[in-house]
N, C-alpha and C positions, 0 to 999 in steps of 0.2 A: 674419696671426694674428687671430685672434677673442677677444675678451675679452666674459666672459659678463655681467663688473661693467657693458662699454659697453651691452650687450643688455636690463640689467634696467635700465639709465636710461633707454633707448628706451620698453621695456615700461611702465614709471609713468610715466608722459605723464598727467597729469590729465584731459590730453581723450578719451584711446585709450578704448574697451570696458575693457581690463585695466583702466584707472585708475578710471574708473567705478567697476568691481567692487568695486575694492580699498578705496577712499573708503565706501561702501554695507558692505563687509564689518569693516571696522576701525571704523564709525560716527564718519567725521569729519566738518567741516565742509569743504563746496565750495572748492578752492586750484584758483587758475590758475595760478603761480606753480610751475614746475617744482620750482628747489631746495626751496621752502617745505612744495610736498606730500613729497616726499623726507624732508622733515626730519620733518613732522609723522607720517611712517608708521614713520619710526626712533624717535622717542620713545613711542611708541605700544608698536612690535612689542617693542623691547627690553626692556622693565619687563611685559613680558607672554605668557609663554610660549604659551600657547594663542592670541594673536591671532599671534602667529609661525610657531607651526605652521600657522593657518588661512592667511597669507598664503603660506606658500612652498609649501602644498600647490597653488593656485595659480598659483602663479609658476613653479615650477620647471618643470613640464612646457610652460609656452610660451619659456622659455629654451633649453628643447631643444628643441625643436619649429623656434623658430627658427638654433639651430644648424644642422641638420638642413638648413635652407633655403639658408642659403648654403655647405653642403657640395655642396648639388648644385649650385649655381650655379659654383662651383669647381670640382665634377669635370666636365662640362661644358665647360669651357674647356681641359681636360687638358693646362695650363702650367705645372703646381705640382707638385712630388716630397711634399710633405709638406702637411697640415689638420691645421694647431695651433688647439690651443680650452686658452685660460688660462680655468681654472675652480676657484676653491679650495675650492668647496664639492663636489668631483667625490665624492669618495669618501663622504662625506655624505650623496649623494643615490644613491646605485648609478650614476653616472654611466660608471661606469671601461667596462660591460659594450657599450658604443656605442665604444669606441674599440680601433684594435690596437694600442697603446702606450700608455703611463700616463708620464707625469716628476712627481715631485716634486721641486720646485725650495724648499731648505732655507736657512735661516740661524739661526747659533746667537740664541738667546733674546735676548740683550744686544744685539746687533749687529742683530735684527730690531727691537726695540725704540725703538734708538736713530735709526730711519732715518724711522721713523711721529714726526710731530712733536706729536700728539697723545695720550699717554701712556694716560688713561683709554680713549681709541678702539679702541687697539692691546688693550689688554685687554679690551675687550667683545669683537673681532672674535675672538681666538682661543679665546674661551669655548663661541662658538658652533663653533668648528672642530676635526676630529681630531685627536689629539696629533699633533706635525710623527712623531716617530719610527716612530707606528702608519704616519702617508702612508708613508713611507718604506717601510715592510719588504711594504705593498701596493702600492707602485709600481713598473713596470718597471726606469726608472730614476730615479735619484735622481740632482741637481745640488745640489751643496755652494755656497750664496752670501756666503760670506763675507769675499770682496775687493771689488776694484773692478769696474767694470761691465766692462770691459774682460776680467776673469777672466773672468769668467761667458759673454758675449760667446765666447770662446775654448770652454769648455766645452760649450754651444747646439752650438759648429761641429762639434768633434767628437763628438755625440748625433748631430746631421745624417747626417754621412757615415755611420756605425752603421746609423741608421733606413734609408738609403739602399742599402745594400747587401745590407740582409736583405732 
């Protein structure tokens, strides 16, 4: 599985070209310090719409780009029945139109809430995000997460076999 969140931690690298950029375009001061520039481009972007949109116009297309890069490396090895890409900002971005299946993976408001240990976080993050119902009725399919991992685990399996036989 590929996670886009592991992709753009890659991407801000203070040292990379992207991190350069992003430092030069959000006008901060020089961080070596991975988490710190992290931190300092979240307090930045969030209190400011337009350095947000300047950052992920940016960003977004080297997320997929580097998607993109180890889908070939995966197809390529032609040992995998399925290329999952966890991305929560898919539908967000028009991401959905590069994939043959879409899941929206749901849990009710409270129970999603309750799981983020960071209450303020959890609510910045979904500010920025499509209502979960809107994912839903644009997604292939939908996964309901409001048990244990073990449920859900169960539910994946049977998506798997589904994907697998179409």
């Amino acid at each position: 599985m590929v996670s886009a969140d592991a992709i753009v931690h890659e991407l801000l690298n203070p040292q990379s070209d992207l991190g350069k950029k992003v430092l030069h375009l959000l006008d901060l001061q020089e961080i070596s310090d991975e988490k710190a520039f992290r931190k300092a481009i979240a307090e930045k972007v969030f209190n400011d719409a337009g350095s947000l949109a300047s950052l992920e116009k940016i960003l977004h297309p080297e997320v997929l780009k580097k998607i993109n890069e180890l889908y070939g490396q995966a197809a390529k090895k032609k040992q995998y029945t399925c290329f999952v890409v966890e991305m929560p900002l898919l539908f967000e971005i028009q991401g959905e139109k590069f994939y043959d299946a879409t899941v929206a993976v749901l849990a009710d408001a409270t129970i999603a809430r309750k799981r983020l240990a960071d209450k303020k976080e959890y609510d910045r993050r979904m500010k920025r995000q499509m209502d979960p119902k809107q994912k839903s009725i644009k997604a292939d399919y939908t996964l309901l997460n409001n048990g244990s991992l073990e449920d859900l685990k169960k539910q994946v399996a049977l998506l798997h076999q589904t994907l697998t036989n179409n």
